[in-house]
C-alpha positions as CSV (number, residue, x, y, z in Angstrom):
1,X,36.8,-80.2,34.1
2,X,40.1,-81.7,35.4
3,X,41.9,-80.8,38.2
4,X,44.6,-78.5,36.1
5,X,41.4,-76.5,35.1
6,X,40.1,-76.4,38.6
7,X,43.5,-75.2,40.4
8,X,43.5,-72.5,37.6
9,X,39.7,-71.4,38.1
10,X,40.6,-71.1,41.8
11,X,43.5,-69.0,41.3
12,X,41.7,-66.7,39.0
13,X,38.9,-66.6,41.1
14,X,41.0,-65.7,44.4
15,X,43.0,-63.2,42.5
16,X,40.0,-62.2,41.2
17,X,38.7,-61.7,45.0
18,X,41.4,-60.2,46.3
19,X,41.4,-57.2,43.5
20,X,38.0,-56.6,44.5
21,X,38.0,-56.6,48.5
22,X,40.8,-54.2,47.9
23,X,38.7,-51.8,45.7
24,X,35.5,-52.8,48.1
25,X,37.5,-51.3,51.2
26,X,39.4,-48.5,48.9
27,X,35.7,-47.2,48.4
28,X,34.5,-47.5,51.7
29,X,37.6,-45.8,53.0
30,X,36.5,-43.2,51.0
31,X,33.1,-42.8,51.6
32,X,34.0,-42.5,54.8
33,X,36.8,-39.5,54.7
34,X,34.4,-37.8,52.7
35,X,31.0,-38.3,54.8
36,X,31.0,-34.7,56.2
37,X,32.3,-32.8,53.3
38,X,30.1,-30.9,51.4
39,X,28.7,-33.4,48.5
40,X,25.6,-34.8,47.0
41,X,23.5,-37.2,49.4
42,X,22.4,-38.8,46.1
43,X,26.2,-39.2,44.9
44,X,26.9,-40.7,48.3
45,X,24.1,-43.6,48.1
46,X,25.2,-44.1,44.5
47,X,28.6,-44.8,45.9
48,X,27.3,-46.8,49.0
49,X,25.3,-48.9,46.2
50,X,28.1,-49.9,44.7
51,X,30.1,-50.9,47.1
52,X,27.2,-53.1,48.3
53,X,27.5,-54.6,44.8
54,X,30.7,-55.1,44.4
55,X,30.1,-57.1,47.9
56,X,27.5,-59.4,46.7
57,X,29.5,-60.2,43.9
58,X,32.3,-61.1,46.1
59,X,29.7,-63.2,47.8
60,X,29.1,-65.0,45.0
61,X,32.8,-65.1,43.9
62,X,33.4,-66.9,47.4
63,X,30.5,-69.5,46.6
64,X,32.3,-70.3,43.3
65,X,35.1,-71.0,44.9
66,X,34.0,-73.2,47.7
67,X,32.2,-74.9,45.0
68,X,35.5,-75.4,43.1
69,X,37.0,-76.4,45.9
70,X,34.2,-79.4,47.0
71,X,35.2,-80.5,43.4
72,X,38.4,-80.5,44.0
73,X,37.6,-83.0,47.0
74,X,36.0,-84.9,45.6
75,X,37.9,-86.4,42.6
């Protein structure tokens, strides 16, 4: 893969990030506004799961991307 392809991976992959820390903290806002109101606790850990998952993935979004980036570096 040639540098072209890298610089467009990155920028899909930090578009790509940025969508999802937006949505990430949209849900956590959320979650939090509606802590006390009267709702399912099992509805509220569903939600909290998710959010945790759509962390991890941004986790391993980030790895890509320094990975990318190393490549990048390097040729």
């Amino acid at each position: 893969m040639g540098d072209p392809e890298l610089k467009k991976e990155l920028e899909e992959l930090d578009a790509q990030i940025e969508r999802m820390r937006k949505e990430s903290a949209q849900m956590r806002e959320e979650i939090g506004q509606s802590w006390d109101a009267p709702t399912d606790m099992a509805e509220r850990a569903t939600l909290l799961t998710n959010v945790e998952q759509l962390e991890a993935l941004i986790d391993d979004l980030q790895v890509r991307r320094e990975q990318i980036l190393r490549r990048m570096g390097s040729a």
